[in-house]
N, CA, C and O atoms as CSV, one atom per row, in Angstrom:
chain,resi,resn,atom,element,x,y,z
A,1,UNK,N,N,19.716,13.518,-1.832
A,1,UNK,CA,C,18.871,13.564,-0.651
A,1,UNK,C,C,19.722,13.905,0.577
A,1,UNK,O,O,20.742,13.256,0.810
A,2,UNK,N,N,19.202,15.210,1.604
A,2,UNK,CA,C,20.221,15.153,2.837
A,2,UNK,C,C,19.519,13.985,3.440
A,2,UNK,O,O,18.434,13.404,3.430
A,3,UNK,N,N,21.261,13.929,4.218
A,3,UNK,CA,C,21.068,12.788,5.080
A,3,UNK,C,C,19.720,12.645,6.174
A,3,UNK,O,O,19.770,13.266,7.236
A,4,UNK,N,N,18.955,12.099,5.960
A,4,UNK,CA,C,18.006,11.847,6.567
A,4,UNK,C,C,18.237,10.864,8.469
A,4,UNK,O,O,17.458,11.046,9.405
A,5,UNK,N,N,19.207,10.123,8.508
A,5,UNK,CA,C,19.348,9.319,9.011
A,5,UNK,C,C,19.940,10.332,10.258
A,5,UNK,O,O,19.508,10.230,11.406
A,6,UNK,N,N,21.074,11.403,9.839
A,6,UNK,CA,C,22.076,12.055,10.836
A,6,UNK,C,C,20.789,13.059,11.004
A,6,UNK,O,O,20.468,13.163,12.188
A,7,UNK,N,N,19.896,13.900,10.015
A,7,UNK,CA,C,19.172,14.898,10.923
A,7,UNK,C,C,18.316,14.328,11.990
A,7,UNK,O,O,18.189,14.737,13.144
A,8,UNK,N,N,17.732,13.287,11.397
A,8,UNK,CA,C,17.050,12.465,12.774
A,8,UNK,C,C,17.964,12.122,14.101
A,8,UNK,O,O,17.551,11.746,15.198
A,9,UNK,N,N,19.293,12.353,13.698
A,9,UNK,CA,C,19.885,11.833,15.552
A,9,UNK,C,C,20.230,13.405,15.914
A,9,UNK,O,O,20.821,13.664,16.962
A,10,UNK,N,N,19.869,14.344,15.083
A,10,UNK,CA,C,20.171,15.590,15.486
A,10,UNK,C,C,18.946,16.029,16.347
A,10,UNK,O,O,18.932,16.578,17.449
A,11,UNK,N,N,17.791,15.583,15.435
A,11,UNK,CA,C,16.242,15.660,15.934
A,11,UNK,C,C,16.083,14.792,17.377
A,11,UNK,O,O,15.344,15.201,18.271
A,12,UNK,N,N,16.556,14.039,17.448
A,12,UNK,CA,C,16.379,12.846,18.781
A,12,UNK,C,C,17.257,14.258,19.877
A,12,UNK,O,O,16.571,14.924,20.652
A,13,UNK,N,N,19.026,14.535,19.715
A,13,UNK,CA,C,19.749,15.134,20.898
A,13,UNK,C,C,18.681,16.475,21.403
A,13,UNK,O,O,18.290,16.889,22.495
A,14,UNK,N,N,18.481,16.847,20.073
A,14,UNK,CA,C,17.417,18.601,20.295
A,14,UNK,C,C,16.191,18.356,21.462
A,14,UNK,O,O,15.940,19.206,22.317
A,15,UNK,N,N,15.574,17.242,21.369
A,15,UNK,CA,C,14.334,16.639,21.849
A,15,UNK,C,C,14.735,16.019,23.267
A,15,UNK,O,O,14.011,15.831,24.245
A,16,UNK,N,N,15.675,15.837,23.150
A,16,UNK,CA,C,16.224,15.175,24.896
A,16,UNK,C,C,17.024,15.795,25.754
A,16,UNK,O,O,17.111,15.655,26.974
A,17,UNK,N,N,17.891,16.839,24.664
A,17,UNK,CA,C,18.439,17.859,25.644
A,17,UNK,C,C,17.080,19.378,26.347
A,17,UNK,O,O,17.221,20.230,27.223
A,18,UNK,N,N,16.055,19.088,25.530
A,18,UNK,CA,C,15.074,19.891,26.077
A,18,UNK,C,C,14.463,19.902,27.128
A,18,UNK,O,O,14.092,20.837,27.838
A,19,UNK,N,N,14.297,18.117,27.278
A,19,UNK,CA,C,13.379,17.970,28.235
A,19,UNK,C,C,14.070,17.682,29.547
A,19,UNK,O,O,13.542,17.797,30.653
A,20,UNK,N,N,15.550,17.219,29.258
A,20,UNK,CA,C,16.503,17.297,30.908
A,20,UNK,C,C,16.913,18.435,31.239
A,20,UNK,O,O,17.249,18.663,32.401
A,21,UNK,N,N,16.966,19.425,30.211
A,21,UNK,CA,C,17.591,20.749,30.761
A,21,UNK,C,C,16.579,22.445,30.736
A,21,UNK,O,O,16.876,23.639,30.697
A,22,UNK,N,N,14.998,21.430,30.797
A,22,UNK,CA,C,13.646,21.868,30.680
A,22,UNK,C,C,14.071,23.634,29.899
A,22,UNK,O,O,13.896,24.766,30.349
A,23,UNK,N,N,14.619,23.184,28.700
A,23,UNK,CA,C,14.151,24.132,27.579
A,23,UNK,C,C,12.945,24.401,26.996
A,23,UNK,O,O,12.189,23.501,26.632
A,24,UNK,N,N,12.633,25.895,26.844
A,24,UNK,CA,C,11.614,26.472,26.237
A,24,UNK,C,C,11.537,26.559,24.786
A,24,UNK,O,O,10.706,26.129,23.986
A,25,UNK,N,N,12.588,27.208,24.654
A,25,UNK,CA,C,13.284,27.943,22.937
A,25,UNK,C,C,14.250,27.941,22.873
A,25,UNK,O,O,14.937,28.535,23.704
A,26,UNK,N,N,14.982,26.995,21.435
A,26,UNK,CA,C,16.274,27.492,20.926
A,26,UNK,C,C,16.525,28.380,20.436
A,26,UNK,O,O,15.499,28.787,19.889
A,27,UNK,N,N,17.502,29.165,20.216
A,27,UNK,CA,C,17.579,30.677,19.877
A,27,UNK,C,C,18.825,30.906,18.710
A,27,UNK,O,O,19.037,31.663,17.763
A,28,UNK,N,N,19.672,29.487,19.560
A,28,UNK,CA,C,20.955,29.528,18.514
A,28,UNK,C,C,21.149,27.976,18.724
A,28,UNK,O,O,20.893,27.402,19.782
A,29,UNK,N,N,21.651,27.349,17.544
A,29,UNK,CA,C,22.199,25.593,17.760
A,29,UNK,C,C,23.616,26.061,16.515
A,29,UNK,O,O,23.676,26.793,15.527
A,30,UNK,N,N,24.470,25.276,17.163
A,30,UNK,CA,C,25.668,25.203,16.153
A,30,UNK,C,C,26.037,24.287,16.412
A,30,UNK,O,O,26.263,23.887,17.554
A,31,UNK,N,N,26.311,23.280,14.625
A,31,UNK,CA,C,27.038,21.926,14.794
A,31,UNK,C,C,27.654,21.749,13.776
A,31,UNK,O,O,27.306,22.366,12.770
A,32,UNK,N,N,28.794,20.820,13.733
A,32,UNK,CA,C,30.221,20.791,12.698
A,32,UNK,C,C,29.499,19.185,12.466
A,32,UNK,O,O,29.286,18.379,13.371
A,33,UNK,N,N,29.213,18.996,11.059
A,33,UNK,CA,C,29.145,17.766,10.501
A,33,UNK,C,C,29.980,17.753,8.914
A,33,UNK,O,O,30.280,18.651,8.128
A,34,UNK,N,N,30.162,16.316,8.912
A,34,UNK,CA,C,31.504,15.893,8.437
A,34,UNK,C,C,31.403,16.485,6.813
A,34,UNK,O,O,30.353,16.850,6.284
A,35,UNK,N,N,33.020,16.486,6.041
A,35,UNK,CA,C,32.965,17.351,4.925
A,35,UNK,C,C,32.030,17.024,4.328
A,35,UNK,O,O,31.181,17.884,4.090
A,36,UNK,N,N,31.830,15.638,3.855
A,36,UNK,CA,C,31.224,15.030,2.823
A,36,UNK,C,C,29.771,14.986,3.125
A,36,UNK,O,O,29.142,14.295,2.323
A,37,UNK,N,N,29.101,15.513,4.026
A,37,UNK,CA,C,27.734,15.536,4.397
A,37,UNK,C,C,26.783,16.689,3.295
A,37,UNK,O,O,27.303,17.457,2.485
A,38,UNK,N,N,25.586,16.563,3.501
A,38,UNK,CA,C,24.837,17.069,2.086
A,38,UNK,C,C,24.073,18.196,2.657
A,38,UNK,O,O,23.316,18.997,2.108
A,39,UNK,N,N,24.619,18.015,4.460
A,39,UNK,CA,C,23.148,18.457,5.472
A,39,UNK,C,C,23.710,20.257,5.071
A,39,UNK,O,O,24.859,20.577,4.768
A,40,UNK,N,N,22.849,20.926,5.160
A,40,UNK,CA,C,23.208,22.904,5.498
A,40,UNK,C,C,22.307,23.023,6.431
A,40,UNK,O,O,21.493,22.376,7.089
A,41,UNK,N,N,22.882,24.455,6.207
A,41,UNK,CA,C,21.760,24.883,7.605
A,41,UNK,C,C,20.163,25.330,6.913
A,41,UNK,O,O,19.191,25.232,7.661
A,42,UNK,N,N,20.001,25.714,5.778
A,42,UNK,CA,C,18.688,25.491,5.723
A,42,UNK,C,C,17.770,24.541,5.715
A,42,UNK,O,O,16.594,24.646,6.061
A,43,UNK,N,N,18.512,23.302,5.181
A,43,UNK,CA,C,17.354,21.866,5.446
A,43,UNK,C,C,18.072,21.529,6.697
A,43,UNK,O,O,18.648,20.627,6.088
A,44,UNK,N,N,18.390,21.465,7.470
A,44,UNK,CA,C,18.701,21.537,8.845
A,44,UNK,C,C,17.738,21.751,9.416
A,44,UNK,O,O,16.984,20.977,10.005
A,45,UNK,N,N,17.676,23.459,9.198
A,45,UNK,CA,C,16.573,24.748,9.880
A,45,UNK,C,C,15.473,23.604,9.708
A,45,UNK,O,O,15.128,22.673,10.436
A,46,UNK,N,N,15.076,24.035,8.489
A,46,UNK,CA,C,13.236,22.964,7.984
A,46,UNK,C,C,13.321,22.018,8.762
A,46,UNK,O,O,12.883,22.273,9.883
A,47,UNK,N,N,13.674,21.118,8.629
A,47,UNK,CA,C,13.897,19.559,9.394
A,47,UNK,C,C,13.270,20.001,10.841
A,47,UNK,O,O,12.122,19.749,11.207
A,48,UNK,N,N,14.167,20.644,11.516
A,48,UNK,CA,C,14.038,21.223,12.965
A,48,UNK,C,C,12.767,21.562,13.497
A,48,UNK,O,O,12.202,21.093,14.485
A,49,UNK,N,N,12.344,22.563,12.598
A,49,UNK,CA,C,11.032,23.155,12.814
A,49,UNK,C,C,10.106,22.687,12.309
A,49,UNK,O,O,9.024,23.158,12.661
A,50,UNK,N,N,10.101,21.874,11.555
A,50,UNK,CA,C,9.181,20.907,11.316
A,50,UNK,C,C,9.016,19.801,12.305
A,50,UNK,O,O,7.842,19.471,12.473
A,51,UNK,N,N,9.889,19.161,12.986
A,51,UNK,CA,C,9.463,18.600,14.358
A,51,UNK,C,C,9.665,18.773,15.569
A,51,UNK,O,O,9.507,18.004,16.517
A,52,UNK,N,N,10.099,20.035,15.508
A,52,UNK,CA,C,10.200,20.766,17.189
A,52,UNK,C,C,9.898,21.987,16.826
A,52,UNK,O,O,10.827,22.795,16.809
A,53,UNK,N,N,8.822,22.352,16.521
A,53,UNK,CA,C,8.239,23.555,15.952
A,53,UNK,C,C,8.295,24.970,17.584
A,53,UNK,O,O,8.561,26.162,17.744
A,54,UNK,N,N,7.792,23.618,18.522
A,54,UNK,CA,C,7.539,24.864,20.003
A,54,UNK,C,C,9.322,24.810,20.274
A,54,UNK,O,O,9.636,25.564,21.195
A,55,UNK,N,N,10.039,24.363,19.897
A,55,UNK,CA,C,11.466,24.597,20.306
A,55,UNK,C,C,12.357,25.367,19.510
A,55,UNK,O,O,13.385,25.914,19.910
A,56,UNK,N,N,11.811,25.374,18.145
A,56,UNK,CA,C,12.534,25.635,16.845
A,56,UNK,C,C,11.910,26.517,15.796
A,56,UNK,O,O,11.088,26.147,14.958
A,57,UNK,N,N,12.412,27.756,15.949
A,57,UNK,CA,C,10.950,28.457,14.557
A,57,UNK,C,C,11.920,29.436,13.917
A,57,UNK,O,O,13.112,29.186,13.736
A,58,UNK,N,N,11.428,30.358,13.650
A,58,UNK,CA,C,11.685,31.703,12.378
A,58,UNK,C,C,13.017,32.406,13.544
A,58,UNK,O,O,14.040,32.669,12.913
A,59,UNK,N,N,13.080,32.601,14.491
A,59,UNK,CA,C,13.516,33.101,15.642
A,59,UNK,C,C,14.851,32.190,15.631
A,59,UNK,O,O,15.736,32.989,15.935
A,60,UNK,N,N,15.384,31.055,15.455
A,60,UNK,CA,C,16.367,30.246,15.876
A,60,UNK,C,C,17.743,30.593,14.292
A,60,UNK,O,O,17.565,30.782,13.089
A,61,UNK,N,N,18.602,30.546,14.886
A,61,UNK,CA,C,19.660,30.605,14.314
A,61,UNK,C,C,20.436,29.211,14.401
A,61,UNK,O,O,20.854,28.820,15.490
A,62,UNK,N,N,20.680,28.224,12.842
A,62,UNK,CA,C,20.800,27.626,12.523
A,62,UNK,C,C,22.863,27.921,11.924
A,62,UNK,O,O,23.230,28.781,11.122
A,63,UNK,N,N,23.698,26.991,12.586
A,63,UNK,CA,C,25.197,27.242,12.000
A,63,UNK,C,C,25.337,25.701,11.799
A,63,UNK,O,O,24.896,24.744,12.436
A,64,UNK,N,N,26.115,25.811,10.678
A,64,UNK,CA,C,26.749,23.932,10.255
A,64,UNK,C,C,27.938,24.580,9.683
A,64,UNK,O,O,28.016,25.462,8.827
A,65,UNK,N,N,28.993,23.855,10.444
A,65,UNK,CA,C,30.355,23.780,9.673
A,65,UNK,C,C,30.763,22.507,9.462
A,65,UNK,O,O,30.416,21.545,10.146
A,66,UNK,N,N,31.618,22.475,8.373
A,66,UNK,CA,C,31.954,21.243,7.792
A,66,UNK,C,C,33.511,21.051,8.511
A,66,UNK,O,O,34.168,22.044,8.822
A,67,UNK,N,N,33.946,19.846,8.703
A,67,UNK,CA,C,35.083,19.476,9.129
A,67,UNK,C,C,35.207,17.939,8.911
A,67,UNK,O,O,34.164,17.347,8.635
A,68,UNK,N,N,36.439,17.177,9.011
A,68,UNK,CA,C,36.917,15.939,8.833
A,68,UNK,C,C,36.301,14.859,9.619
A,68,UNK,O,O,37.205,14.045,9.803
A,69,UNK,N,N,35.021,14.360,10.280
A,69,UNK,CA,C,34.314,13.787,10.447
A,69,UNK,C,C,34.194,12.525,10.511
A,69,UNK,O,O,35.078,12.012,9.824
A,70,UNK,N,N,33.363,11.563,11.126
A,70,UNK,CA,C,32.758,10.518,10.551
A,70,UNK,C,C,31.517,11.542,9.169
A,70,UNK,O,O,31.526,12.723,8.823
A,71,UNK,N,N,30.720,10.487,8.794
A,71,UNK,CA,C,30.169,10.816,7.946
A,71,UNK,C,C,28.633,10.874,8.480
A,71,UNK,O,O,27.757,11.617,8.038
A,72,UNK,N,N,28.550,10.259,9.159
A,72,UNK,CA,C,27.358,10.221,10.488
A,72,UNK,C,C,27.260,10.782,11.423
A,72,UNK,O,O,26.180,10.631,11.994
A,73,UNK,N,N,27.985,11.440,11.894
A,73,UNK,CA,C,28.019,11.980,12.944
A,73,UNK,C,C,28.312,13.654,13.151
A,73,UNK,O,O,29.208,14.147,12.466
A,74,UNK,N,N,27.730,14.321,13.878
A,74,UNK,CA,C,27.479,15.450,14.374
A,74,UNK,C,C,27.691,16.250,15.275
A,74,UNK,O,O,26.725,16.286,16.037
A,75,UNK,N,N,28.995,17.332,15.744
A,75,UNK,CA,C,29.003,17.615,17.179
A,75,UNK,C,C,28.715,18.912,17.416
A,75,UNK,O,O,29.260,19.907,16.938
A,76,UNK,N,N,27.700,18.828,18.287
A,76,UNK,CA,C,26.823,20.192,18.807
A,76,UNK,C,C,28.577,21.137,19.480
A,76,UNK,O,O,29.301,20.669,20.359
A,77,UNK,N,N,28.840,22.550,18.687
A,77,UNK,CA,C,29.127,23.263,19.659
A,77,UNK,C,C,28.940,24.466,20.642
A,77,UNK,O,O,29.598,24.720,21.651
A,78,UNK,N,N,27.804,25.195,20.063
A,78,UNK,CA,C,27.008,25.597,20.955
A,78,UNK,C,C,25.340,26.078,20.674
A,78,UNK,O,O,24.673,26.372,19.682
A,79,UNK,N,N,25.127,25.983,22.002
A,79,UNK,CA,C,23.612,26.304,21.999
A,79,UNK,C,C,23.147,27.077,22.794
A,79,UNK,O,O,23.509,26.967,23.965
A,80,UNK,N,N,22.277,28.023,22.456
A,80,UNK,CA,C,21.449,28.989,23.223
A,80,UNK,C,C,20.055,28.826,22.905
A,80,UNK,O,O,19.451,28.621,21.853
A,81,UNK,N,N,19.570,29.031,24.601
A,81,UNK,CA,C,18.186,28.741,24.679
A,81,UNK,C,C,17.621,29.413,25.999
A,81,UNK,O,O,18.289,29.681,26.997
A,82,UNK,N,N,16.556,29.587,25.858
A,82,UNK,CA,C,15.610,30.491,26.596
A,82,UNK,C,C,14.903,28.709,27.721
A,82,UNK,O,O,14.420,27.643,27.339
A,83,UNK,N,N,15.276,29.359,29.315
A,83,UNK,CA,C,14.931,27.919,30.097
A,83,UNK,C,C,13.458,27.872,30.417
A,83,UNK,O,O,12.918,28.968,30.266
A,84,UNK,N,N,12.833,27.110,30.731
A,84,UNK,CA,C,11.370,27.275,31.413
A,84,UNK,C,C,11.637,27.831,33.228
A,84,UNK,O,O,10.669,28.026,33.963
């Protein structure tokens, strides 16, 4: 099972960096989660657009690299987005 627990705090930053930095559309998200994680970028992608569908769709470019990590944790390094 991917981690369910880390896409949800991925789902929470996506959802709060939207609404302080009044985003429209993500276009690109890139994040390095730890080796041993199960997450990719396609159940990533799904996850995403399944609950930020007006932020997140067919259009967004999804990157995950793996690196030495906690096992929980996730660091956004970049993002592109279309502002309101």
């Amino acid at each position: 099972m991917k981690s369910i627990n880390l896409m949800y705090k991925i789902d929470k930053f996506v959802k709060e960096i939207s609404i302080v930095r009044k985003i429209n559309k993500i276009n690109r998200l890139s994040i390095v989660v730890s080796d041993q994680s199960d997450i990719d970028k396609e159940s990533l992608h799904k996850y995403l657009k399944q609950t930020n569908s007006n932020l997140i769709g067919e259009w967004t470019l999804i990157e995950v690299k793996k690196d030495k990590i906690p096992l929980e944790s996730a660091i956004v390094t970049d993002i592109k987005c279309d502002y309101e």
